[in-house]
C-alpha positions, 0 to 999 in steps of 0.5 A: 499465540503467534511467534514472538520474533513474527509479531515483532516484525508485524509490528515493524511492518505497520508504519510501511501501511501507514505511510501509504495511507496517508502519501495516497491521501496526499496524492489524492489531494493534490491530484484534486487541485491539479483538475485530476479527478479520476486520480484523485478517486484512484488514490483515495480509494488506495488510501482507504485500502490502505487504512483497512490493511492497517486494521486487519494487521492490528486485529491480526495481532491483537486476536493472537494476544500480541500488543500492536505498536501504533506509529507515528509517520513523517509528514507527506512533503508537498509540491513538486509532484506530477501524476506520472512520479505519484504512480511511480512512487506508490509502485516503490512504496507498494514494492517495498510492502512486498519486501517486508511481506516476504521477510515476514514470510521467510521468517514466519515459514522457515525460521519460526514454522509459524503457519498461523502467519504463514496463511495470514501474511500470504493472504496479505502479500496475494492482494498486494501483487496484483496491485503492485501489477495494476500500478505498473500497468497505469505507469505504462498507460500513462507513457503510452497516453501522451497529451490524452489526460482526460482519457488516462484520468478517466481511466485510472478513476475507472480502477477505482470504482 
């Protein structure tokens, strides 16, 4: 069994890859109307990563006798979004991942020296830096693209596949 006040922070920690799941889903849609193929595949990709960190964090819980609380999440406002602000705002969203990764980990280490967490959560927050350095790095390839988005949305497709 894990710590309680660890599970409950888990458990508040869902609706955060839950809304990433569905604003990618959303960015892929739209970056499919607007002609941006390669985005879109970037984003449903994400989007699906999403979902399977989602169900890892609900097995997590549930393999340690922890009842996960499934959430419900806002809609995804539409319209008014270019490409440059989806990224930026997946790098907020990926940002704010990490905070809640790293709070679970404070209390998980020091506070309830739960190491069954520790491991598991630290696994999680590894993958999520990376990603959180490629979504920088596609905000810096895109500033240095200027008119060039055929080249830019061929790369970010790249990145997915």
């Amino acid at each position: 069994m894990i710590n309680r006040d660890c599970a409950q922070m888990i458990n508040a920690h869902l609706p955060l890859e839950l809304k990433a799941q569905h604003t990618y889903l959303h960015f892929a849609l739209t970056a499919n109307t607007m002609g941006y193929f390669g985005v879109e595949t970037y984003f449903n990709a994400a989007s699906t990563e999403e979902a399977a960190h989602l169900r890892k964090l609900l097995a997590f819980l549930n393999d340690y006798d922890m009842m996960p609380e499934i959430p419900a999440i806002d809609a995804i406002p539409s319209g008014g979004m270019d490409i440059r602000s989806m990224f930026v705002q997946a790098l907020a969203i990926e940002q704010t991942v990490s905070a809640s990764f790293n709070a679970i980990l404070d209390c998980a280490d020091d506070d309830c020296k739960d190491f069954q967490v520790v491991g598991f959560i630290q696994d999680m927050q590894n993958k999520q830096t990376s990603g959180e350095i490629e979504i920088r790095d596609i905000i810096n390839r895109f500033d240095m693209s200027g008119s060039n988005m055929p080249a830019f949305d061929e790369y970010v497709g790249e990145l997915a596949t």
